[in-house]
Steps between C-alpha positions, in 0.01 A plus 500: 500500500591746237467379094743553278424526154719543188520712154668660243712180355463432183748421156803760438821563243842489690562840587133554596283600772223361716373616823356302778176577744477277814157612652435412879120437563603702862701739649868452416593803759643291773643273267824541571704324181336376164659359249531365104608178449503284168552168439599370120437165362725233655612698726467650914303736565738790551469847668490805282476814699323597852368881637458549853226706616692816503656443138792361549584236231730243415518308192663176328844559313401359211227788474667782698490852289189330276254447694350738795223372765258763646188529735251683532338423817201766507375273161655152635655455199904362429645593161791304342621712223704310254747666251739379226343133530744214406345161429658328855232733591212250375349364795145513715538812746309473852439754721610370914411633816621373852176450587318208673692201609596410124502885365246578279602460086296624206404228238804667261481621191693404195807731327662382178804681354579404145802516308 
């Protein structure tokens, strides 16, 4: 089963920028969806924005026009690029695939947005 594994988090301003790698220790060609979700303290895990394998993406309102998934399967790699960061933003990110019977999740990695 394909690894995920997590990067780029880290401590920003409000109105900053962080992106996100989610590396797959495998192919991610015929993967057809993969997605970012992030889960802050006290609080569900909650979906932030999904590619399919042929790019097409859908996000979360609460981060549509800030934040823009991409994929690059030829380097099985998933991007998260984060822009004009708002503390509601501070939470651990994961990286999910529909894989497996559970789907496969990355170990997360933390982003903190200060005021």
């Amino acid at each position: 089963q394909v690894q995920l594994v997590e990067s780029g988090g880290g401590l920003v301003q409000a109105g900053g920028s962080l992106r996100l790698s989610c590396t797959a220790s495998g192919s991610i060609f015929g993967i057809n969806y993969m997605g970012w979700h992030r889960q802050a303290p006290g609080k569900q895990r909650e979906s932030v924005a999904g590619i399919t394998s042929g790019g097409s993406a859908n996000y979360a309102d609460s981060v549509k026009g800030r934040f823009t998934i991409s994929r690059d399967n030829a380097k099985n790699l998933v991007y998260l690029q984060m822009n004009s960061l708002k503390p509601e933003d501070t939470a651990v990110y994961y990286c999910y695939a529909p894989i497996g019977p559970f789907g496969s999740w990355g170990q997360g990695t933390q982003v903190t947005v200060s005021s």
